[in-house]
C-alpha positions, 0 to 999 in steps of 0.5 A, a space after each residue: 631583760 630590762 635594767 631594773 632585771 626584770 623579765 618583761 613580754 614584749 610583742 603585741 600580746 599583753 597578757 589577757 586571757 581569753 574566756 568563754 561568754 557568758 552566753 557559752 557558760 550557761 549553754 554548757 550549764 544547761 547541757 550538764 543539767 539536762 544530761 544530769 535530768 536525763 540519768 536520773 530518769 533513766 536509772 527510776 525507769 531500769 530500777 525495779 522495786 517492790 512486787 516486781 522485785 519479789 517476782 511474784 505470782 499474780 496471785 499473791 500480793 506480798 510475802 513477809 519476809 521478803 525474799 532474799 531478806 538477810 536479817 530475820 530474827 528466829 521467831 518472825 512471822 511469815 505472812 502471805 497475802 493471796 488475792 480473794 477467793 484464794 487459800 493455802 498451806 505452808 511448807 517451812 524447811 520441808 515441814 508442811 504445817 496444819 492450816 486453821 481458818 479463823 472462821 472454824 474457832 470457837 465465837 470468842 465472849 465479849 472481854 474474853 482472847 481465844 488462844 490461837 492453836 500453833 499453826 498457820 492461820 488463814 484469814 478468811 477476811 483478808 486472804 491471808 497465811 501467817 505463821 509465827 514460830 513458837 514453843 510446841 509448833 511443828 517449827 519453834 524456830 527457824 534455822 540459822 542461815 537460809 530458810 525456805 518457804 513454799 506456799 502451796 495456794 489454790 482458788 477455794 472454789 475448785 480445791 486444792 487439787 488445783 493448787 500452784 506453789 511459790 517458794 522463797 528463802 530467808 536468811 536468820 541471824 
């Protein structure tokens, strides 16, 4: 201890800090960019989003909702969209529903709205089954928790007797 009582180092070291070089800072930056770069690459490969999620058939393009969805109101409408030359009949909670295609409803008068009859519709044009729940339908609305849905569909030119299913389910709130 010096008189004044302070403390001070003696040796040959004078207190400097050793620090990397400005070359090693941005060798470890662009390591931790390109292994940051790298994850993100990774995780967009290994995700799995849309039809793949849905695992369906190749058959059908989309189904509404979706499966597993789990805020469905009571009275939304479940729409499939099959592949052209392909129709078919719904099944909700064991309820198998009369199918009307657009092309067999009466030629609407210009101005005038032709009322759809209560059940599924099936869209010639677009290859497409949508129903929505309603007052008088065999399903005025779905049940509250899980809801199933199966999809029996066949291609148009060899019948129904050729028919594949689908199903899925649905949480109601």
């Amino acid at each position: 201890m010096a008189a004044d009582g302070v403390n001070r180092c003696t040796g040959g070291n004078n207190g400097t800090v050793k620090r990397p070089s400005p070359a090693a800072k941005r060798t470890i930056a662009a390591l931790a960019v390109g292994l940051g770069l790298a994850l993100v690459v990774v995780g967009l490969n290994e995700s799995v989003t849309g039809r793949a999620a849905q695992r369906l058939p190749d058959q059908i393009q989309s189904i509404n909702p979706v499966r597993s969805a789990a805020q469905v109101q009571r009275q939304e409408k479940i729409e499939i969209d099959l592949i052209d030359g392909y129709t078919g009949v719904l099944v909700v909670n064991n309820v198998e529903l009369d199918v009307v295609s657009l092309d067999a409803l009466p030629v609407a008068k210009p101005g005038q709205q032709v009322s759809l009859p209560l059940a599924v519709i099936f869209e010639p044009g677009n290859n497409t089954l949508s129903f929505q729940p309603t007052e008088g339908a065999l399903v005025e609305k779905y049940n509250t928790g899980v809801n199933t849905v199966t999809v029996r569909y066949w291609k148009i030119v060899d019948g129904q007797s050729a028919a594949r299913s689908f199903t899925w389910q649905f949480n109601v709130i």
